[in-house]
PAPALO-844107 format. One record per residue (C-alpha): residue in one letter; y, z, x. Coordinates in steps of 0.02 Angstrom, whole numbers, plus 50000, padded with zeros to 5 digits. Layout:
BEGIN
aYZX ...
! end
This chain:
BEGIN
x527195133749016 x527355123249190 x525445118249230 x524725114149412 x524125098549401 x522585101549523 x521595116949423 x519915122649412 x518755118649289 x517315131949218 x516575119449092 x516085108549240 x516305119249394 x517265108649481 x518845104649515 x520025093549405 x521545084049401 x522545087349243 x523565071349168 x524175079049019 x524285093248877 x524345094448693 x524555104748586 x523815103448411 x523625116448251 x523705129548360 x522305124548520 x523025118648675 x521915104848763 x522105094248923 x521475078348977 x520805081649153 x520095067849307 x518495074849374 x518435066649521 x516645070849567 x516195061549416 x517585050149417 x518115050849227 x519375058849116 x518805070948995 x519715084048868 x519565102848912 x520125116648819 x521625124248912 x520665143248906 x519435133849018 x520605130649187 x521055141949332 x522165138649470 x521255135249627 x522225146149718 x521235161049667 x520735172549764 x518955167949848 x517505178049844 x517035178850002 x514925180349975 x515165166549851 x516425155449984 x514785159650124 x513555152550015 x514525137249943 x515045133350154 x513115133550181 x512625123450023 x513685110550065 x513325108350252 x511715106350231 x511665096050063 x512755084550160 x511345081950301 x509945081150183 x511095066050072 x511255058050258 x509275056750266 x509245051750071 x510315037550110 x509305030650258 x510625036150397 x511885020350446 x512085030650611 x511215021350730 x510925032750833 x509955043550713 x508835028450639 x507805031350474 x507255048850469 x505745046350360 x505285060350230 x503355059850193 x502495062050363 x503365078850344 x502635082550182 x500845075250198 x499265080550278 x499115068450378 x499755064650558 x500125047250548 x499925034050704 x501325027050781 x500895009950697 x500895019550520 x502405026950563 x503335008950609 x502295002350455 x503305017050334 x504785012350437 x504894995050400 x504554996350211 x505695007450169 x507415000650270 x507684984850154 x508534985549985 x506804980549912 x505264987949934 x503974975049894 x502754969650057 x501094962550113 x500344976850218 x499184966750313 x498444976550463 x496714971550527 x495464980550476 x495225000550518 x496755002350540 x497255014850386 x498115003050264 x497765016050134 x498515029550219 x500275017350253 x500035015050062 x500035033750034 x501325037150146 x502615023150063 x502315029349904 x502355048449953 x504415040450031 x504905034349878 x504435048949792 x505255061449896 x506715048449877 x506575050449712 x506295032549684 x504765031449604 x503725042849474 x502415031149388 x501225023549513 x499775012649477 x498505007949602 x497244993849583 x495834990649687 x493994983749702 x492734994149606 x492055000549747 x493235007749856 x494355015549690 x493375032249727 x493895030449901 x495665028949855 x495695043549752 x494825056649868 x496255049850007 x497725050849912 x497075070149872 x496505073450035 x498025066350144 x499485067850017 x498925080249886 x499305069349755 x498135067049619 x497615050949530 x496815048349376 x495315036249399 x495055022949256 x493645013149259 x493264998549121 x492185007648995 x493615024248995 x494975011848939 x494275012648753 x494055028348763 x495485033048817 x496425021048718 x495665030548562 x496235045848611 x498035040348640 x498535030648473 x497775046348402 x498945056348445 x500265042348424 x500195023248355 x501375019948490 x500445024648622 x499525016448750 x498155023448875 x499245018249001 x500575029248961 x499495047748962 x499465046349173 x500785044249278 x499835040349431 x498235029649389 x497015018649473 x496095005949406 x494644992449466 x495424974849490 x494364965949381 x494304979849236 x495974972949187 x496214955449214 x496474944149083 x495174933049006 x495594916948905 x493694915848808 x491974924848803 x490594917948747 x490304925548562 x491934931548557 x493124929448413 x494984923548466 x495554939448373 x494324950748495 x494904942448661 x496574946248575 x496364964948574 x495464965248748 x496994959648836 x498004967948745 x497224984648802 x496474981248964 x498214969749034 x499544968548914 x499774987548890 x499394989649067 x501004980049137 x502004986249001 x501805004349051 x503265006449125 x502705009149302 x503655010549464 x502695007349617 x501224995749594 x499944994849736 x498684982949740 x497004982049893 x496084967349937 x497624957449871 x496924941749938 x495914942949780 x497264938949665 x497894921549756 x496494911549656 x496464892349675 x497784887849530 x499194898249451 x498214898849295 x496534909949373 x496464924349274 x496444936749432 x498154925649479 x498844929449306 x498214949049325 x499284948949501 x500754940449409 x500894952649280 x500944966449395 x502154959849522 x503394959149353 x502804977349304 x503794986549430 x505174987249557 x504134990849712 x502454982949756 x501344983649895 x500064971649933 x498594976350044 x497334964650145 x496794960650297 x496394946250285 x497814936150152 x497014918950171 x498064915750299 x497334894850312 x497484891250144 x499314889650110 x499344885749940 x498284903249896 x499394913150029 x500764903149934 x500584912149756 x500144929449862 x501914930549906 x502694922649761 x501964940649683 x503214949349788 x504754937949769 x504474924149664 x506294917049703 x506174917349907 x504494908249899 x504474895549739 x503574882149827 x502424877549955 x504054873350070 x504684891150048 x503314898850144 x503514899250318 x503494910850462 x505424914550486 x505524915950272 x503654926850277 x503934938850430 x505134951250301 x503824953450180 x502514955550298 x502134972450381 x500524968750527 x499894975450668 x498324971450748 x496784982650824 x497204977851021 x499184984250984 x498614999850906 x499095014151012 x498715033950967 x500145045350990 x499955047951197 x499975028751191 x498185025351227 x497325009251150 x496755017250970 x494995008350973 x493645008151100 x492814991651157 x491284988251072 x489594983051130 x488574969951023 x486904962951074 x485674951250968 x483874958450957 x482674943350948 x481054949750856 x479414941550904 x478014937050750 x476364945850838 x474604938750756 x474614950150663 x476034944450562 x475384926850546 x475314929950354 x477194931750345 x477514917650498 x476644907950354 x477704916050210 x479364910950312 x478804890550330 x478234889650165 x479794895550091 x480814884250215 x480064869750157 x480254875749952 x482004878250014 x482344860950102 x481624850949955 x482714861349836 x484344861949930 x484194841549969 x483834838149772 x485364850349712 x486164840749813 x485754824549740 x485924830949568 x487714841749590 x486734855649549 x487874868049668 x487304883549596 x485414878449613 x486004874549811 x486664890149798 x485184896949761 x483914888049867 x484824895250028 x484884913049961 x482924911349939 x483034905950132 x483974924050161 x482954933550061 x481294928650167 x482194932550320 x482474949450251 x480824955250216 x479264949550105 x479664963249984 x481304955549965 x480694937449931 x479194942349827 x480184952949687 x481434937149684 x480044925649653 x479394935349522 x481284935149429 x481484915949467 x479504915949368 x479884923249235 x481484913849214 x480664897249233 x479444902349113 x480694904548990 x480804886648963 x482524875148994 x483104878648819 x484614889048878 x484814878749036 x486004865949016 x487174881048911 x487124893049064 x487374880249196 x488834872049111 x489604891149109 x489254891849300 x489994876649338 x491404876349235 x491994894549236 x491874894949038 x491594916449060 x493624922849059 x494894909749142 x494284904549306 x493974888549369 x492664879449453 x493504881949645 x493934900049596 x492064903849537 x491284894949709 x492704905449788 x492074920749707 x490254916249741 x490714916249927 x491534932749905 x490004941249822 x488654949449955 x486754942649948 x486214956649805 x487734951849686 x487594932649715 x485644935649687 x485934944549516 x487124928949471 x486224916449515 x484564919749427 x485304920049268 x485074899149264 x483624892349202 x483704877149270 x482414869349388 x482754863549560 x481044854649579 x479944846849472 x478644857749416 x479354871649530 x478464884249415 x476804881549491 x477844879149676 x478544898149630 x476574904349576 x476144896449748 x477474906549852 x477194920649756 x475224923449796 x475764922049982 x476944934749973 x476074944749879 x474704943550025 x476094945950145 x476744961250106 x474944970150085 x474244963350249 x475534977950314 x477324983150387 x478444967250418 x478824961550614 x480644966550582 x480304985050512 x479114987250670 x480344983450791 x481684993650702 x480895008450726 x480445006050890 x482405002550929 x482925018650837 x481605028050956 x482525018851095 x484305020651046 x484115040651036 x483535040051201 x484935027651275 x486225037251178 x485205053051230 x485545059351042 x483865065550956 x484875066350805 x485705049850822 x486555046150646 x486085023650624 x486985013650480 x485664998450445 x486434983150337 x485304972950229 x485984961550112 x484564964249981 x484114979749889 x482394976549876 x482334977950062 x483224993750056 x481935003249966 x480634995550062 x481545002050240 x481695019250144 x479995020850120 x479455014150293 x480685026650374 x480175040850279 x478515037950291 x479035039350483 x479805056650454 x481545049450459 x482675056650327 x483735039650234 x485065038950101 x485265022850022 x486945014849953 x487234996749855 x488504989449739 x487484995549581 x487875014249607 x489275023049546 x490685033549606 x489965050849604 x488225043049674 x489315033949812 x490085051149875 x488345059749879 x487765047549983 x489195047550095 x489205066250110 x487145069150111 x487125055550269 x488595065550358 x488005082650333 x485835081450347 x485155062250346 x484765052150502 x484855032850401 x485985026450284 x485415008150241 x486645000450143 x487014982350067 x488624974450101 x489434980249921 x488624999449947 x489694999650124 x491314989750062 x492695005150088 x491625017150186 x492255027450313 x490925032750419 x491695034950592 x490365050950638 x489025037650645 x489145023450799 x487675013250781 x487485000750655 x485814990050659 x486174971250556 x484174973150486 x484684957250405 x486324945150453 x487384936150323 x487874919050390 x489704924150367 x490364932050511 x491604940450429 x490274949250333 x489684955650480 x491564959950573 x491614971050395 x489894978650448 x490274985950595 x492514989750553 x491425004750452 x491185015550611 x492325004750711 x493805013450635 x495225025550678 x494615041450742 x492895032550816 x492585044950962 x491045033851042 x491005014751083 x490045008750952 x488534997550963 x488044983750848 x486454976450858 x485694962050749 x483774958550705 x483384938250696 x481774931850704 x481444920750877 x480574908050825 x481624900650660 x482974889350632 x484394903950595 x483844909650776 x484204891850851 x485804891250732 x486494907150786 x486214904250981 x487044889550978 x488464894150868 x488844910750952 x489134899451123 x490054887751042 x491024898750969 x491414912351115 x492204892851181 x493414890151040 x493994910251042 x494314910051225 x495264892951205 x496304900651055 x496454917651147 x495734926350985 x494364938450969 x493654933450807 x493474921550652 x494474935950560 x496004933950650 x496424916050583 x495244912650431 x494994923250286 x493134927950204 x492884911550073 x493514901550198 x492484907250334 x491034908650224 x490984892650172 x491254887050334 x489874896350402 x488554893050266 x488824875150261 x488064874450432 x486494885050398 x486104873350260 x486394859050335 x485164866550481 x484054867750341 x483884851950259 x483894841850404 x483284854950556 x483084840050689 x485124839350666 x485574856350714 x486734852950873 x487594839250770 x487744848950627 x488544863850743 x489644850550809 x490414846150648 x490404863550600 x491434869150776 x492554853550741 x492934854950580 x493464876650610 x494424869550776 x495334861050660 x495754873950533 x496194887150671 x497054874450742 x497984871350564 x498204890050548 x499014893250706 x500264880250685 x500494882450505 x500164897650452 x501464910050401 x500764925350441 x499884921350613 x500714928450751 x501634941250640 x501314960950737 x502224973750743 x502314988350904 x502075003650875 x503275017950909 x502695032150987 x504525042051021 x504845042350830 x503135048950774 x503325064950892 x505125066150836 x504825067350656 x503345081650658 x504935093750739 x506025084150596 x507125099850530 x507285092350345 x506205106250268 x507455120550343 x508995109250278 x508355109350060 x507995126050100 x509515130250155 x510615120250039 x509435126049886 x509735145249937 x511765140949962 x511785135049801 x511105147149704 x512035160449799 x513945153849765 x513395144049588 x512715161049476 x510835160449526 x510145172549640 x508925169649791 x507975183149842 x506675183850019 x505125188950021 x504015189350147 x503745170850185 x504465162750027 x505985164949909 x505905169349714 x507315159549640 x508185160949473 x509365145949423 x511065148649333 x510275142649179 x508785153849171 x507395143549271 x506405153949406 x505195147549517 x504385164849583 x503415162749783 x504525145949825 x504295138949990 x505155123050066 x503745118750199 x502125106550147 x501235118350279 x501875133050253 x501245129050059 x499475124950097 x499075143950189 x499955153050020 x498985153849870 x500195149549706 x501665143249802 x502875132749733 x503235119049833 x505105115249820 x505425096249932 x506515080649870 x505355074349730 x505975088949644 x507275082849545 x508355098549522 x508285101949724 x508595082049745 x510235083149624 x510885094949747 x511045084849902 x511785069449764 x512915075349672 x514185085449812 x515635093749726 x517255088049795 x518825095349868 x520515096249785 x522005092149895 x522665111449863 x521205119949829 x521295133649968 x520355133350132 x519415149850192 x519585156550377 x517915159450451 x517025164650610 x515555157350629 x514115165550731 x513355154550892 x515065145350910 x515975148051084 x517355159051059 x518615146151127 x518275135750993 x519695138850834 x520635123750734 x520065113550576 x518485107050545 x518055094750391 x516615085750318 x516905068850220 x515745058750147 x516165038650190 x515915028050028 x515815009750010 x515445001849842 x515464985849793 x515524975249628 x516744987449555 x517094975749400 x515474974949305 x513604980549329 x512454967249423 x511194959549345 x510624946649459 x510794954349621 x509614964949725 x510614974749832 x511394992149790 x513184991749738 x513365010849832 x513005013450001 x513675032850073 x513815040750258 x514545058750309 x515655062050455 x516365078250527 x518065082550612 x518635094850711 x520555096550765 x521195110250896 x522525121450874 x523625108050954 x523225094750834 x521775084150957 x520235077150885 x518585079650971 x517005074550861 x515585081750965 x516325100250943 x516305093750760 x514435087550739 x514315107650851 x514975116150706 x514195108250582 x512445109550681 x512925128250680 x513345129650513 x511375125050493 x510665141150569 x512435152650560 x513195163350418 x515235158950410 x516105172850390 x517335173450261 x518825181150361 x520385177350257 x521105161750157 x522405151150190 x524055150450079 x524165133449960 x525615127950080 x524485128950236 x523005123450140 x523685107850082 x524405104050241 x522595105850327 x521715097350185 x523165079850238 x523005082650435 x521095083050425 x521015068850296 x522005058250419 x520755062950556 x519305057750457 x519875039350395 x520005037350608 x518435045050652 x517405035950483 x518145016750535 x516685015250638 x515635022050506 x516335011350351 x515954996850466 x514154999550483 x514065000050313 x515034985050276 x514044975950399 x512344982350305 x513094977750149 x513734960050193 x512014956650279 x511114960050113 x512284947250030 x511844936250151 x509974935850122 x510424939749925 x511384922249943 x509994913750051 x508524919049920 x509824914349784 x510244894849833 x508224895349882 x507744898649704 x508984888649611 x508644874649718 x506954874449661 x507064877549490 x508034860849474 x506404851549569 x505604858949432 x506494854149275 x506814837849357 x504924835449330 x505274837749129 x504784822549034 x506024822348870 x507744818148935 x508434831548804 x507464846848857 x507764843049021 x509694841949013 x509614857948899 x508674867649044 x509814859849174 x511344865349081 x510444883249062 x510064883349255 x512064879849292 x512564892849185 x511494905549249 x511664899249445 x513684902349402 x513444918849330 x512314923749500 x513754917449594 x515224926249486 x514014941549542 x513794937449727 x515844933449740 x516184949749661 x514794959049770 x515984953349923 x517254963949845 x517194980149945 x518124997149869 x518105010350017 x518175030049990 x518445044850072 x517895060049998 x518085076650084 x516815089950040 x517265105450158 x518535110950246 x518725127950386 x519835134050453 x518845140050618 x519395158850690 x519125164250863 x517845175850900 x516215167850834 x515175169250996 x514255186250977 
! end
């Protein structure tokens, strides 16, 4: 029996190619080409029909509509070469959230390179969490990414969680350290393979949960062992695919071998997309910024020399606060107003006037002999006892009575405990990295640390302590402190300035003990206050949140209760106590000085007139106001990060301190010395400079984005000429799949979903709906065409009209395994020829617009003469009409080989500095042989990645009737 070699196929519904037929004991079978699969496979000879059936004319209408519109939803998949069209980006459709022009160029960016692993590094306020969110929600839609870990500073992981619900829907499960053993029991209970990693696909954890440590005191080797292996090694073996880590800056560390470093390390190697968020990536010290971006590509930046502005700008995604525009392109922030509010001592606050020398002097003596001694924790110390008087005498008089007791103790455990301090002998960090921490921690935390030593500054400080102690005690019952007077005198003021009797205030202390002593005073005042500091947890952190929104006048946090808070209904913030780091402060006030702030907020900071931080401050904030207007910046935060700055910063306080006749020289040095490093950073630095400008076009353009309409249309086509049935209701669909799957009240819309109770949100992270759009059935060369009409269309309008799909892939003889660039790249083009054989491509991209919101009508079908004839005049017409398009992609594809080849010769380059640094002549000439072998394999890659197969593959073909107008 003669067979047609192009046939139909009802094993794989599709059509097939067949090469040849046997026959064997009695079965016929044929070996068929699938060409939407590309492969050769045996079919049972039963299992073909001709193609030139007769078509069904309900099942033709819904095949012309799934295609159509799975061809324009692949176009978005694939990023759109057009560039006319640009990125059409999928989640700000499917989120809750509208994003900001600046968000939307911040998704933008991240997801056009072959890579996704960045440095999101807008200043602060301006929603890196949300850019996060809105990434991540991309490369799910894209289908890119299923197992997502997030890992961020204890006290904003709550945060994260409530946002990702809130603005995406998605929900995380939140891990804190003392779940992981539980959680760890429950999973090798179920199964000895297991891990507690592996029960969540989308966790979040606190950074410092899960790093590494390399010792603990009383800690066998075999129980450090099993920590890591549950808290880190399990962790980055999950199997995740998007890692996101905040505050990022906190994994640089001071050497490669910091156990927050390592942490970082492991992570960057745990998945195939990583963002990094901070703003503020400690942008002067190179080396740290160095090993921040060696997370995201540790072959583009292996050394110090790697890292510079031209290599960084890629990776980095910035914009900063006086760029941010809202979507009418107004500036997003307000200006600001910030005053300092010098408070008097009265006579009848001689007893703390007293208080406030006495300690000064305990402090000088202390600070000078720590000094002499090394002692830098003690130093340490001595200037926090220096803040803590400033603060109030409740504040000073509860630490004296720890640093008592402690004394008292004895020194027996001194010399153990300071050795640990100073040589980082708790976990893996080193001396730098624990001052570095130290810097990081607010006054409370560094309090808590710092009182563990039992080491003496003084001689016989214990009776110097008893003294201080009596006099604060005295202090603090001789009545209200100066500063707690005036506050409430400038609360009583503001309400009438801001002529709000209401008026919501955030106060700052840095102590807790001065917290509860402003709650009572307040109260006590008939002032309703909610407190909030580093020791509370999650749930605790939300009440407080919520109970200061909703009824209470005061929240008075510490620096660690306010780090993540959102707070943008409150626009006052009183500094009750300042930390000598002015990026502490810039953090202060970026809590209500955030997106969505409706007021100009006012800052306003208490310091005592007559003491040396007073004289400090004046002539540093002069000084300073010289160097930003020189530099054209507005603050220390937009060249130094927070350790640097710190240190910076509290260097010259104590330094005013010991030696208080040297203040203006000590500023001097101070002002020269952060001259210098802004200086250093501007020039150096590869991030400085870096902004991006936000689009407001493309944000308005993508709310109108018709995306949803296109799934739902190609979802319903399918079902309708594939053996499922779609059936409408009254604002959704209930859908039954050809192999038994329903999803009953299906809707297509993220909005429409959230006002319908039980929908079933069908979008592009949906696998099944995704595999539509991907895997596009082809045409055979005589399958026949139908004759339609199609509604909308002018009735002049009659010829052929096809839709191709472009193809370029690359690397055809073997699978890459060195290269980063995709070895596939795909674009669609339409045709349209007249009845006398001319080519016009807008009337094309019309039809297949109107094949978006049209039935075709199934008129008639052409004969297999006439089909095939169609199929070879329209197949010409598309290899003219795609040149332009294969060239885009060629040139997107050759441009990633370029940078692919530039990161390549970078990394090689460097790894043979490295092993040229080997001591024993053998290993290094066995590594050096192992680096040429593997650089020539990366190049056998890269030549063959030059090798460029082109396709055509045409997916639907009309034959257009007159008489479609209606």
């Amino acid at each position: 029996m003669e067979i047609l070699p192009w046939q139909y196929s009802t094993v794989h519904n599709s059509a097939c190619k067949v090469i040849e037929e046997q026959t064997l004991w009695g079965q016929t079978v044929c070996r068929v080409w699938l060409p939407n699969q590309d492969a050769v496979v045996r079919v049972p000879r039963s299992a073909l029909r001709p193609l030139s059936a007769d078509l069904q004319p309900d099942i033709e209408t819904g095949r012309i509509a799934y295609v159509a519109a799975a061809a324009k939803v692949a176009e978005v998949l694939e990023g759109s070469t057009s560039a006319t069209d640009g990125h059409v980006l999928l989640a700000p459709m499917e989120s809750n959230v509208i994003p900001l022009p600046h968000q939307i160029h911040a998704l933008s960016r991240a997801i056009s390179g072959d890579r996704v692993r960045y440095l999101l590094a807008d200043e602060v306020g301006l929603g890196k969490t949300i850019e996060a969110g809105l990434v991540m929600r991309e490369l799910k839609l894209r289908g890119l990414v299923r197992r997502i870990l997030v890992v961020s500073p204890k006290g904003i992981a709550t945060q994260w969680v409530a946002e990702m619900q809130t603005h995406f829907n998605e929900q995380f499960q939140l891990v804190l350290g003392d779940d992981i053993g539980t959680l760890q029991r429950l999973a090798t209970g179920t199964d000895q393979r297991n891990s507690a990693w592996s029960m969540f696909d989308q966790v979040i954890v606190s950074l410092d949960s899960v790093k590494p440590m390399d010792k603990r005191r009383g800690w066998t080797a075999e129980r450090v062992a099993d920590y890591n292996r549950s808290r880190f090694e399990d962790l980055i073996t999950a199997g995740w695919d998007l890692v996101v880590v905040d505050e990022a800056h906190r994994l640089g560390g001071s050497t490669d071998q910091v156990a927050r470093y390592k942490l970082g390390k492991g992570l960057a190697e745990a998945a195939p997309y990583v963002l990094l968020l901070s703003a503020t990536p400690h942008q002067g010290k190179t080396d740290a910024f160095h090993r921040l971006m060696n997370l995201l590509d540790d072959e583009a930046f292996p050394d110090m020399d790697s890292v510079s502005r031209e290599r960084v700008a890629p990776y980095v995604i910035r914009t900063e606060k006086r760029k941010a525009i809202d979507a009418d392109g107004k500036p997003l922030f307000k200006p600001r107003r910030t005053q300092m509010a010098p408070v008097a001592w009265e006579s009848r606050h001689h007893l703390q006037q007293l208080l406030y020398e006495a300690v000064t002097d305990y402090v000088r003596e202390g600070y000078n002999q720590a000094l002499r001694e090394k002692k830098r924790h003690i130093g340490f110390l001595m200037i926090l006892m220096q803040r803590l008087v400033v603060s109030s005498a409740r504040a000073i008089r509860t630490t004296l009575e720890r640093r008592l007791a402690v004394l008292k103790e004895g020194e027996q455990q001194a010399s153990l405990r300071l050795a640990e301090l100073e040589n980082g002998a708790e976990g893996s960090e080193s001396p730098d990295d624990e001052m570095a921490e130290l810097y990081d921690m607010d006054g409370q935390e560094l309090l808590d640390e710092l009182l563990k030593s039992h080491v003496s500054a003084l001689q016989s400080e214990g009776s110097h302590v008893e003294t201080l102690l009596d006099a604060a005690v005295r202090c603090e019952q001789a009545g209200p402190d100066a500063k707690a007077e005036a506050l409430i005198e400038w609360i009583y003021e503001l309400q009438a300035e801001e002529n709000e009797p209401d008026l919501k205030v955030l106060i700052f202390t840095e102590f807790v003990p001065t917290q509860q002593m402003l709650k009572e005073f307040l109260e006590a005042r008939g002032i309703s206050v909610v407190t909030l500091n580093g020791s509370m947890d999650m749930e605790e952190r939300k009440q407080a949140q919520d109970a200061f929104r909703k009824s209470h006048r005061v929240l008075v946090s510490t620096d660690a209760g306010g780090e993540g808070l959102n707070l943008q209904f409150a626009h006052v913030i009183i500094n009750y106590d300042i930390p000598w780091n002015p990026m502490r402060l810039e953090q202060r006030i970026g809590r209500v000085d955030r997106i969505g702030q409706p007021k100009m907020v006012r800052a306003i900071s208490f310091v005592f007139e007559d003491s040396v931080e007073f004289r400090v401050r004046e002539v540093l904030e002069q000084k300073l106001s010289v160097i930003f207007e020189e530099f054209g910046i507005d603050k220390t935060g937009d060249v130094l990060d927070s350790a640097q700055a710190g240190e910076l910063f509290e260097d010259v306080f104590a330094q005013a301190f010991a030696n208080p006749d040297g203040i203006d020289a000590s500023v001097d040095h101070t002002m020269a010395r952060l001259r210098d490093e802004i200086q250093q950073v501007r020039e150096s630095s590869a991030i400085y400079g870096i902004s991006e400008e936000p689009d407001v076009q493309t944000a308005e353009r993508l709310r109108s984005h018709p995306l949803p309409h296109w799934v739902e249309r190609m979802t319903v086509g399918y079902l309708n000429s594939h053996g499922g049935a779609a059936s409408r209701k009254r604002s959704w669909w209930d859908l039954n799949w050809p192999d038994g799957q329903e999803y009953r009240k299906a809707v297509f819309n993220a909005r429409e979903a959230e006002h319908l109770t039980d929908a079933t949100l069908l979008n592009l992270e949906n696998g099944r709906v995704r595999g539509l759009a991907l895997n596009l059935p082809q045409l055979a060369a005589s399958q026949p065409l139908p004759c339609v009409s199609v509604s909308g269309l002018p009735a002049s309008i009659s010829g052929l009209w096809g839709l191709f799909e472009i193809r370029l892939q690359a690397g055809m003889h073997q699978k890459t395994q060195l290269l980063r660039i995709p070895r596939v790249r795909r674009g669609y083009v339409s045709v349209f020829l007249s009845e006398e054989g001319k080519l016009f491509l807008p009337t094309a991209r019309h039809i297949w617009d109107a094949l978006h919101t049209a039935e075709a009508q199934v008129q008639a079908t052409l004969g297999q003469d006439e089909s095939i004839t169609a199929h070879e005049s329209l197949q010409i017409a598309a290899e003219q009409a795609g040149q332009e398009l294969f060239d885009a992609l060629q040139q997107a594809h050759l441009a990633s080989v370029a940078r692919e080849e530039e990161r390549g010769v970078v990394s090689f380059a460097s790894r043979r500095k490295a092993i040229e640094r080997v001591g024993l002549p053998e290993v290094r000439q066995f590594r050096l042989s192992r680096c040429n072998a593997d650089e020539s394999e990366w190049r056998h890659e890269l030549q063959s990645a030059r090798q460029i197969v082109p396709e055509i593959r045409s997916l639907l073909m009309l034959r257009i009737i007159k008489g479609g107008a209606q």
